[in-house]
DOVO-205604 format. One record per residue (C-alpha): residue number from 1; residue in one letter; chain; x, y, z. Coordinates in nm, 4 decimals. Layout:
NUM/a/A/X/Y/Z
...
END
This chain:
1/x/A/8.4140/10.7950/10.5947
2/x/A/8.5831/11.1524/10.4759
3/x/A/8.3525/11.3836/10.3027
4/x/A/8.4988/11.5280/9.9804
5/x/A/8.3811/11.8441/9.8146
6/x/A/8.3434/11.7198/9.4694
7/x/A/8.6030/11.9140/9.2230
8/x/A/8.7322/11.7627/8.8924
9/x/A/9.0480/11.7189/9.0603
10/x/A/8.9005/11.5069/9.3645
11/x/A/8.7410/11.3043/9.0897
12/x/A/9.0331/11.2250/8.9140
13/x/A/9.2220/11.1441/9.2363
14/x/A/8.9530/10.8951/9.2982
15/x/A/8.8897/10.7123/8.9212
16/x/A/9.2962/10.6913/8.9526
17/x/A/9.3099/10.4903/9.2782
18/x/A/8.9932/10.2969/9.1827
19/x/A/9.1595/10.1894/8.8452
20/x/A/9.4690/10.0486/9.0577
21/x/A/9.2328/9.7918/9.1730
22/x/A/9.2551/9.6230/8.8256
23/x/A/9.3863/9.2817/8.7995
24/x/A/9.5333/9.4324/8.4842
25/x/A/9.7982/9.5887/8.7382
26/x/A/9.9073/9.3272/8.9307
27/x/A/10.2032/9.2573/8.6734
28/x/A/10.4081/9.0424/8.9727
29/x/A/10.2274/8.7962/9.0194
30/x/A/10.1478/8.7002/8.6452
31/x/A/10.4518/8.4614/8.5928
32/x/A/10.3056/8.2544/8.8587
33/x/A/9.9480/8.2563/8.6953
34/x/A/10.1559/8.1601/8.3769
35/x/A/10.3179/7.9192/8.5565
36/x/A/10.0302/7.7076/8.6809
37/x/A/9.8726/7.7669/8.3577
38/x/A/10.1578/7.6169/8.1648
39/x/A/10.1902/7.3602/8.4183
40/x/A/9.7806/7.1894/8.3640
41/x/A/9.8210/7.2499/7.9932
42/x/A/10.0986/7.0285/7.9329
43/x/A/10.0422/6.7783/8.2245
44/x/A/9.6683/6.7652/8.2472
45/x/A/9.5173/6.6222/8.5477
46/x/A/9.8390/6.5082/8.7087
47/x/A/9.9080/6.9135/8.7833
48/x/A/9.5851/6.9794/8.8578
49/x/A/9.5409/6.7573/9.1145
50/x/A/9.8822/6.8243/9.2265
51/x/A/9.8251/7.1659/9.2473
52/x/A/9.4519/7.1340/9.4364
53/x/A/9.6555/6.9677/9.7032
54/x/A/9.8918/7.2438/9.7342
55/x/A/9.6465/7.5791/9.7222
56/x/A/9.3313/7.3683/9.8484
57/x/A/9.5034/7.1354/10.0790
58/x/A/9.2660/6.8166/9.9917
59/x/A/9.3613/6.4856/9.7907
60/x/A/9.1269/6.4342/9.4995
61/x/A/9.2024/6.1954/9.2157
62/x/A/9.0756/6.2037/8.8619
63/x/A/8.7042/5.9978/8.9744
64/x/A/8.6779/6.2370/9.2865
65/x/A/8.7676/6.5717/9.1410
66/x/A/8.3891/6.5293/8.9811
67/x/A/8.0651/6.5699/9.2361
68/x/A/7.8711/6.2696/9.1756
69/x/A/7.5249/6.2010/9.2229
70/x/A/7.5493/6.0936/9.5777
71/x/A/7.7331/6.3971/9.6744
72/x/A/7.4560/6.5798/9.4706
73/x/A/7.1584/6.4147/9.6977
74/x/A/7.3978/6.4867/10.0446
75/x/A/7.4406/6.8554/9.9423
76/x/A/7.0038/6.8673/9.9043
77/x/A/7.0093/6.7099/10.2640
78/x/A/7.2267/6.9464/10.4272
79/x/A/7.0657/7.2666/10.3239
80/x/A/6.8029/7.4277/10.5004
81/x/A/6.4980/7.3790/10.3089
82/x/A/6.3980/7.7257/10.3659
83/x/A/6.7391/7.8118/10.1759
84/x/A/6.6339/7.5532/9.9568
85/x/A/6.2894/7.7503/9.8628
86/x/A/6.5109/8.0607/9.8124
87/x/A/6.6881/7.9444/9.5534
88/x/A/6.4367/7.7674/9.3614
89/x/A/6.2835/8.1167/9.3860
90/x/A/6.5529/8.3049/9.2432
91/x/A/6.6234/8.0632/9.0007
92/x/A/6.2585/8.1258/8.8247
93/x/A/6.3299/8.4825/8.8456
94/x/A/6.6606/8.4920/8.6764
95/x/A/6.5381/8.2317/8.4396
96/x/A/6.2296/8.4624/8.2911
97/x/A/6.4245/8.7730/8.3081
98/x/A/6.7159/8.5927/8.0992
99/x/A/6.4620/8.4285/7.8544
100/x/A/6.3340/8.7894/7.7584
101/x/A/6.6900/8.8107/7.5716
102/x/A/6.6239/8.5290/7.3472
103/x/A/6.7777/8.6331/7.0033
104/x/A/6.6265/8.4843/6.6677
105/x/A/6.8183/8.3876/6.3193
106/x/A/6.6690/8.6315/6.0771
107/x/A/6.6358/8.6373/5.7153
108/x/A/6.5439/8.9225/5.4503
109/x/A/6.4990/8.8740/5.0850
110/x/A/6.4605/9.0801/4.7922
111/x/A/6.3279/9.0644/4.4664
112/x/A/6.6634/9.1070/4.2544
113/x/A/6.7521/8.7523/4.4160
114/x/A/6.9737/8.9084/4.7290
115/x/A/6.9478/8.7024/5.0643
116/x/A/7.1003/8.8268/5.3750
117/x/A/7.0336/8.6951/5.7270
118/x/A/7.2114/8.6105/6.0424
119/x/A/7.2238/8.2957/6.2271
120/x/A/7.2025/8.2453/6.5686
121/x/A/7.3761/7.9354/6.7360
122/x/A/7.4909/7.8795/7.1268
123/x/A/7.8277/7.7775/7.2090
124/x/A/7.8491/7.4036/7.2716
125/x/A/8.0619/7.4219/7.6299
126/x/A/8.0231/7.6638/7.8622
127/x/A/8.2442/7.6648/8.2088
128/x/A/8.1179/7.8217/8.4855
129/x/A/8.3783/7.9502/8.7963
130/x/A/8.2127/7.9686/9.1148
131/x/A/8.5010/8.1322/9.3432
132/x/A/8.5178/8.0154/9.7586
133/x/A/8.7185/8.1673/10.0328
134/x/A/8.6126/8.4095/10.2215
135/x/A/8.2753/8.3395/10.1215
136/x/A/8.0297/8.0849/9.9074
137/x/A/7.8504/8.1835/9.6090
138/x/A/7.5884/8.0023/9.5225
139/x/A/7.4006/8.3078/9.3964
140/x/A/7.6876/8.3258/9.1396
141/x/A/7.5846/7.9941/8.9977
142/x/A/7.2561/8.0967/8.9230
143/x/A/7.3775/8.4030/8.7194
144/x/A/7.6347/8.1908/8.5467
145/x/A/7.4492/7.8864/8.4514
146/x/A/7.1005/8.0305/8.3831
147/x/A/7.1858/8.2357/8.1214
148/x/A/7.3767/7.9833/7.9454
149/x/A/7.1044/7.7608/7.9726
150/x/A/6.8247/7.9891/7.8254
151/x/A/7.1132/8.0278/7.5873
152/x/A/7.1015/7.6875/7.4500
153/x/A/7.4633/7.5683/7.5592
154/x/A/7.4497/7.2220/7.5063
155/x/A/7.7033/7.1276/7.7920
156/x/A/7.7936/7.3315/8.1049
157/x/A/8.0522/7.2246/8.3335
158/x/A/8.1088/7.4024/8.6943
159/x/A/8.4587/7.4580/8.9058
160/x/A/8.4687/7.5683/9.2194
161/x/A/8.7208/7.5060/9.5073
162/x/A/8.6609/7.2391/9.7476
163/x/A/8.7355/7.2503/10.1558
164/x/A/9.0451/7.0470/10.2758
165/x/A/8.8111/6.7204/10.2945
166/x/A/8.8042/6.7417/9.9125
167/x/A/8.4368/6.8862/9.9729
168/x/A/8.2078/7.1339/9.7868
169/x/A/8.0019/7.4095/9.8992
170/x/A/7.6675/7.2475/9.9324
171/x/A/7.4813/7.5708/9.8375
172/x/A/7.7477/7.5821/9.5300
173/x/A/7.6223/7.2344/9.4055
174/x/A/7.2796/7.2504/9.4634
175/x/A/7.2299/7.6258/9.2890
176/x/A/7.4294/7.4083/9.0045
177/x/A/7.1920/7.1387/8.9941
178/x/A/6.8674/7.3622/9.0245
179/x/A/6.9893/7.5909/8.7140
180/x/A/7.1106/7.3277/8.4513
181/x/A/7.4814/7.2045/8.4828
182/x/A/7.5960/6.8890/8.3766
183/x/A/7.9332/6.8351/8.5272
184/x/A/8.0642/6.9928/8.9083
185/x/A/8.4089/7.0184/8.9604
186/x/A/8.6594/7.0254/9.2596
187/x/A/8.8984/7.2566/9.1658
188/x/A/8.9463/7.6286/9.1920
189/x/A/9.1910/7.9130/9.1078
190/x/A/9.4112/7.9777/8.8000
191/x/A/9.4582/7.6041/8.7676
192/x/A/9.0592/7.5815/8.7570
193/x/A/9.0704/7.8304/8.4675
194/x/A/9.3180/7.6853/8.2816
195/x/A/9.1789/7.3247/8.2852
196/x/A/8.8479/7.4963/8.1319
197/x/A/9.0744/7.6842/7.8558
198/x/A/9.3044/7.4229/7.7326
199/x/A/9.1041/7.0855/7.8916
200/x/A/9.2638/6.7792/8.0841
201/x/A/9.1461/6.3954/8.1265
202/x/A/8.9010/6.4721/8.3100
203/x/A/8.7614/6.8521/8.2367
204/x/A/8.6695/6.9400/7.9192
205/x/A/8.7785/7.2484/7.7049
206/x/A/8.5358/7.4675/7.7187
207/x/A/8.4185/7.7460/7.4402
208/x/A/8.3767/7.9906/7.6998
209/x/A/8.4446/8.0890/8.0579
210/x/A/8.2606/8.3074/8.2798
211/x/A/8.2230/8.4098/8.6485
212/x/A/8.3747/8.6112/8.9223
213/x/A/8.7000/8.5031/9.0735
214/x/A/9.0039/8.6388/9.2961
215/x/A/9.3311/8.8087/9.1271
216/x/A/9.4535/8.4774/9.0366
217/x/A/9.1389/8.3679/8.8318
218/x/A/9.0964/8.6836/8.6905
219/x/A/9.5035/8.7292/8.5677
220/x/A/9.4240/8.3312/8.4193
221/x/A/9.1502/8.4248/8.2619
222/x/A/9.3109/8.7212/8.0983
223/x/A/9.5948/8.5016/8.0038
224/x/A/9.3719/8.2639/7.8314
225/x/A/9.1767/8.4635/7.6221
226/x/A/9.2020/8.3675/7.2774
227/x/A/9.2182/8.0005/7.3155
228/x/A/8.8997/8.0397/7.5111
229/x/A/8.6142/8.3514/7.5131
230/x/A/8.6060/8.5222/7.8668
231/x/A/8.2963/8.7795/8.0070
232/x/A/8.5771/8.9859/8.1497
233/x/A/8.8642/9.0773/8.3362
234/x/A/8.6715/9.0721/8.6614
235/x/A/8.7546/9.3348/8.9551
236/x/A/8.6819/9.4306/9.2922
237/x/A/8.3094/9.4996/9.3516
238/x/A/8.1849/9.8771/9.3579
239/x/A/7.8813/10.0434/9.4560
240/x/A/7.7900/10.4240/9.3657
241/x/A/7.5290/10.5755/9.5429
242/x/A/7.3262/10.8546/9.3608
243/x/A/7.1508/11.0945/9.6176
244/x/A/6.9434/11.4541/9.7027
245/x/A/6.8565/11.5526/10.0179
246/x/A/6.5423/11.3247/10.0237
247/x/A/6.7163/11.0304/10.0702
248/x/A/6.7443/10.8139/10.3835
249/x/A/7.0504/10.8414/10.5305
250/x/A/7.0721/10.5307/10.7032
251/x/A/6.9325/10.2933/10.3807
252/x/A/7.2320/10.4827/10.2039
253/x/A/7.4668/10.3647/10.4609
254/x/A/7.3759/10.0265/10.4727
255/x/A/7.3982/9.9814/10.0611
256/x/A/7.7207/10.1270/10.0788
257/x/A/7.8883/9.8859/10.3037
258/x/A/7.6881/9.6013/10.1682
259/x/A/7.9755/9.5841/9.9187
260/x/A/8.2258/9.7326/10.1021
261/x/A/8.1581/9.3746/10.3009
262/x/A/8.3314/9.1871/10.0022
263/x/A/8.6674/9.2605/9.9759
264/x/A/8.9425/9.5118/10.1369
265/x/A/8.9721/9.6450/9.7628
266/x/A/8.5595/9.6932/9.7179
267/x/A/8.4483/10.0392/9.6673
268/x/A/8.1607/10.2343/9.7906
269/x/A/8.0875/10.6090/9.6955
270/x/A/7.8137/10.8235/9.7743
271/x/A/7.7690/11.1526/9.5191
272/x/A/7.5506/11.4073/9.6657
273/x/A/7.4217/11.7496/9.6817
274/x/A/7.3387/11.7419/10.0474
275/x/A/7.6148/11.8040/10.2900
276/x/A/7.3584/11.7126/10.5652
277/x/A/7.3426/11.3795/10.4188
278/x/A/7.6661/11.3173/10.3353
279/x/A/7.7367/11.3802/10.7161
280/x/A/7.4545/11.2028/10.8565
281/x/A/7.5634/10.8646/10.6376
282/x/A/7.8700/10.8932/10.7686
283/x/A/7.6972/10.8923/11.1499
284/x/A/7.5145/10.5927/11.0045
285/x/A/7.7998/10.4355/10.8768
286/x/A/7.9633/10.4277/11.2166
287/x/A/7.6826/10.2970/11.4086
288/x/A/7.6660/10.0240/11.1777
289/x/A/8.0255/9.9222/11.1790
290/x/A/7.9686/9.8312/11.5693
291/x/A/7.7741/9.4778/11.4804
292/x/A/7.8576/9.4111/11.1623
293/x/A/8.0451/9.0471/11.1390
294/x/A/8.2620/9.2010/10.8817
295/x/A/8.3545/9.5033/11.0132
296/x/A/8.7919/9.4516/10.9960
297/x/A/8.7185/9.4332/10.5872
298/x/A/8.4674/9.6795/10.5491
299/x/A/8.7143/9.9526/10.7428
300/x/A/8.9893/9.8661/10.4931
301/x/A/8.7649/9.9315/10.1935
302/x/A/8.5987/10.2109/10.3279
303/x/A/8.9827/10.3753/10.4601
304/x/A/9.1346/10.3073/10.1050
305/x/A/8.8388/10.3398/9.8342
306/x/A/8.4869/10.5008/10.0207
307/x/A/8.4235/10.8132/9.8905
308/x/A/8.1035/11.0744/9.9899
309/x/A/8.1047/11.3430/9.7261
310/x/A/7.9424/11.6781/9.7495
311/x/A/7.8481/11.8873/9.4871
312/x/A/7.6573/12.1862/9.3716
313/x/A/7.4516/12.0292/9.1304
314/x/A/7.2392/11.7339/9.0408
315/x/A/7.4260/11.7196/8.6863
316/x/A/7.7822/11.7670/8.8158
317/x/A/7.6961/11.4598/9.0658
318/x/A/7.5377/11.2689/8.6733
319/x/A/7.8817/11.3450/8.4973
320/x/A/8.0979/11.2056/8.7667
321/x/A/7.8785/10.9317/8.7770
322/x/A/7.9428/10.8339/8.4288
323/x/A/8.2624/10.9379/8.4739
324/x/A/8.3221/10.6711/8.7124
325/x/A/8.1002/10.3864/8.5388
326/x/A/8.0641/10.2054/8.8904
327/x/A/7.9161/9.8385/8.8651
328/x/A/7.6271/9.8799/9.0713
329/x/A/7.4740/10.2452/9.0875
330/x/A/7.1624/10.3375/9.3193
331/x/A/6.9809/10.6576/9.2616
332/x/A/6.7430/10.7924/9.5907
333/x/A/6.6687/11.1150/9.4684
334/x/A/6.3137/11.2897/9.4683
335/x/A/6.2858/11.1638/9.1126
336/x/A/6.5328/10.8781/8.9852
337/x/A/6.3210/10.7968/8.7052
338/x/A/6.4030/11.1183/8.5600
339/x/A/6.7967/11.1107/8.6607
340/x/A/6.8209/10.7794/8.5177
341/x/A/6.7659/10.8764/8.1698
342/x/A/7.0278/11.0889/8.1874
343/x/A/7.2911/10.7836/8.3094
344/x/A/7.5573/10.6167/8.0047
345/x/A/7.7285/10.4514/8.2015
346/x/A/7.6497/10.1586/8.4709
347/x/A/7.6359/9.7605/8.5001
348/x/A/7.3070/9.7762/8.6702
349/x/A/7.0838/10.0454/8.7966
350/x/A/6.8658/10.0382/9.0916
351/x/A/6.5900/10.2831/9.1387
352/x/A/6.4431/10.4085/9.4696
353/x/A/6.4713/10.4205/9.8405
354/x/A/6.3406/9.9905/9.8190
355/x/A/6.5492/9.8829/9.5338
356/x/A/6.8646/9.7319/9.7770
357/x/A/7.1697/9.6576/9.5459
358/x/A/7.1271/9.2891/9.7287
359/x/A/6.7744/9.2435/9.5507
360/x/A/6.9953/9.1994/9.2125
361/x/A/7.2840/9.0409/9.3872
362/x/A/7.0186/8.7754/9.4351
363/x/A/6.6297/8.7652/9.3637
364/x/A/6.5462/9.0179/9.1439
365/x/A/6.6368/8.8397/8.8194
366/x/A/6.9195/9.0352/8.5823
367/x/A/7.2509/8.9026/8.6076
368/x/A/7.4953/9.0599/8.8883
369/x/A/7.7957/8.9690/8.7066
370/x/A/7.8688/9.3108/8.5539
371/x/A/8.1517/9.5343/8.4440
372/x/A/8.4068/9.6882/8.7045
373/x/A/8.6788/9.9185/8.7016
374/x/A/8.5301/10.1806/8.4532
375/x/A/8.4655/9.8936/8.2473
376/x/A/8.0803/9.9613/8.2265
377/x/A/8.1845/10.2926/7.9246
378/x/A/8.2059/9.9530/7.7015
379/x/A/8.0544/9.5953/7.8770
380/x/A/7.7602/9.5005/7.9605
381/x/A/7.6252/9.2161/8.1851
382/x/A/7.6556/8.8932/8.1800
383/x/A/7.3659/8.7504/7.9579
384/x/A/7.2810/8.5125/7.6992
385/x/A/7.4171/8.7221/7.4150
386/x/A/7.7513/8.5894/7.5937
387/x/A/7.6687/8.2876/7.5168
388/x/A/7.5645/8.2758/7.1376
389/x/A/7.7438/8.3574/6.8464
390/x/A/7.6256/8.5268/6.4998
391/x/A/7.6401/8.4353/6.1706
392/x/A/7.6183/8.6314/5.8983
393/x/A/7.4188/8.4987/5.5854
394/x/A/7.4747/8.6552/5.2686
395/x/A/7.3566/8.4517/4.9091
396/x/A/7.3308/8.6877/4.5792
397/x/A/7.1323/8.5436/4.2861
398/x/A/7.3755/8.5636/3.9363
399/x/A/7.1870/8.8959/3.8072
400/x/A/7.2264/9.0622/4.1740
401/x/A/7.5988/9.0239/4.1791
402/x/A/7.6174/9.1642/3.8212
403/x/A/7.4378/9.4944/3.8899
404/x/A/7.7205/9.5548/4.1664
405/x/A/8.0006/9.3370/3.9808
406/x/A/8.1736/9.6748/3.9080
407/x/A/8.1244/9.8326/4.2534
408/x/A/8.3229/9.5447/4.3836
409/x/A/8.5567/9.5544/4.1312
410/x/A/8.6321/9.8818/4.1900
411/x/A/8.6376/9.8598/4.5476
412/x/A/8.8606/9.5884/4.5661
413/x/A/9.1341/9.7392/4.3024
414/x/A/9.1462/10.0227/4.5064
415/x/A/9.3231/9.8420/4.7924
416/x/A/9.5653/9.6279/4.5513
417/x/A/9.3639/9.3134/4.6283
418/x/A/9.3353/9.2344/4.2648
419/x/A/9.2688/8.8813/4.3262
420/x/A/8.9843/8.9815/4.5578
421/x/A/8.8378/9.2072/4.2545
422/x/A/8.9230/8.8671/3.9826
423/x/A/8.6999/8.6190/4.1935
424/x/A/8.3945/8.8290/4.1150
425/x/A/8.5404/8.8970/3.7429
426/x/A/8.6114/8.5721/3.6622
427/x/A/8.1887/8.4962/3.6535
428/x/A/8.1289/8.7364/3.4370
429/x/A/8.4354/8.6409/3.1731
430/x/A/8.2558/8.4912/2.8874
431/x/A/7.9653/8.8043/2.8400
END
């Protein structure tokens, strides 16, 4: 990997080629998102399954584009039970860390007769996209569905692409089944997306969508925002490592191309004060590359967006940091605690030499889908605030709203809404 003394002008080389990674840039290839959007709204399941048998090459009809129950026992069957235990595991964990985000309805009163509250109340569908290809998520199940559960959704459906026997991931459906959801579908990509957004015969419109996905599911979802709530605009995964001169070289290595591992447009950047280190992960990084299954896309991530920083100071290294709002941060300094406080902007944060970005990828219990692309200055996590909506409550008793009937009034003339300032009037006409 090259080793970059860290200037304000190498940063903003690097946040600009990071932010080409957007889907948000990849303008050509929106009309055929729209396209295949278009297509499922207005002929429902005939284009979807149409279109399943051209991008997933498999034949599925409107009773087999749903996992049944028998499929459901199969998938338990062919996983390793030990796999099996693992996810049941990681399941609980995700499931009490989620539950600690419980909101309440709340309700204040006051003596002059003034009631205001807010009212808390889960979406009724939720859909879930679980992406395949060069990989299988189950993991991203569990982050997807849990949540919504805990929520209080009362109906969660699942898509994710099947192989060319018009099969499922069995990992895929039985992380589904173990965290909550009531329908699994065969069908992936933008069509998946836009079956969830506008609904067909056989999926139902959902309320919101969520989930990880490739350009094409990320440019649908962005296109379907508005008839349907999204988490985000979803990019290529990122990792930011945080480090002094105490850190282990060769557990910094290893995070690094753990997500470099993903995809040819995943980045990985190490910001440290240490030229030793920086130089020694680089060693590390090369040994590794020699028996790593993955080593063709990790080169092409690390060649186009890996990054080791060096800098003078601990605080320069903090502002580039939040400069660059990476998705996953790790900080292995001699006292990350203490750093920490001092980071605005991340998805998640992972303290210590032992605290592996994987351990929230999968096990540890908060959500791993989180903001990309800079994206972490103004998102947040996935997590069951996604997943709820608020009301406000507001009830004034007849002698509250005439101590402020003038205030309103007043307010409300001001603008030129005189109607708006005649609807409070109008209850105070005959006094």
């Amino acid at each position: 990997m090259r080793i970059i003394k860290l200037t304000d002008e190498e940063q903003d080389k690097a946040l600009a080629e990071l932010l080409k990674r957007s889907p948000v840039n990849y303008t050509e290839y929106e009309k055929t998102v729209g396209d295949i959007i278009s297509d499922v709204r207005m002929n429902g399941d005939s284009a979807l399954l149409r279109l399943e048998k051209k991008f997933d090459k498999c034949d599925l009809d409107a009773e087999s584009i749903r996992v049944n129950d028998e499929e459901i026992a199969e998938a338990y069957k062919e996983l390793d039970p030990a796999f099996l235990d693992v996810i049941n595991k990681a399941s609980e964990n995700i499931r009490s860390y989620h539950s600690k985000q419980v909101q309440q309805s709340w309700i204040t009163t006051s003596p002059d007769g003034v009631i205001l509250g807010q009212k808390i109340t889960p979406i009724a569908i939720s859909g879930c996209y679980v992406p395949g290809g060069r990989a299988v998520y189950p993991s991203s199940v569990l982050m997807n569905v849990i949540p919504a559960k805990v929520a209080g959704v009362e109906r969660i459906i699942v898509c994710t692409p099947p192989n060319a026997q018009g099969k499922a991931p069995a990992g895929t459906i039985v992380a589904a089944d173990i965290a909550g959801a009531d329908e699994i579908y065969k069908v992936g990509g933008a069509q998946a997306i836009a079956a969830m957004a506008f609904g067909t015969e056989s999926i139902p419109r959902v309320d919101k969508i969520t989930g990880p996905g490739n350009m094409y599911v990320a440019l649908a979802k962005k296109a379907c925002f508005g008839y349907t709530g999204i988490d985000s605009v979803a990019g290529p995964s990122e990792i930011l490592v945080l480090a002094d001169d105490t850190a282990n070289p060769r557990f910094v290595a290893a995070d690094l191309l753990s997500q470099a591992e993903h995809d040819p447009l995943a980045s990985a950047i190490l910001l440290t004060t240490s030229d030793r280190l920086a130089h020694a992960v680089s060693d590390e990084i090369d040994k590794f590359m020699k028996t790593l299954s993955r080593a063709e896309i990790i080169q092409q991530s690390l060649d186009n967006y890996g990054y080791l920083f060096v800098g003078d100071t601990m605080d320069q290294l903090i502002d580039a940091a939040n400069a660059i709002a990476s998705e996953h941060m790790e900080i292995m300094t001699e006292n990350p605690f203490e750093v920490m406080t001092k980071i605005k902007n991340a998805g998640a944060i992972f303290l210590g030499s032992y605290s592996s970005e994987p351990l929230g990828d999968y096990f540890a219990g908060p959500n791993h889908i989180l903001p990309t692309n800079g994206t972490a200055r103004f998102f947040s996590p996935l997590g069951v605030d996604q997943f709820i909506k608020k009301s406000s409550i507001i009830s004034y008793s007849k002698d509250a709203l005439s101590k402020v009937e003038g205030d309103i009034e007043l307010f409300a003339e001001n603008e030129g809404l005189t109607a708006h300032a005649n609807s409070i009037k109008v209850r105070f006409d005959n006094e």
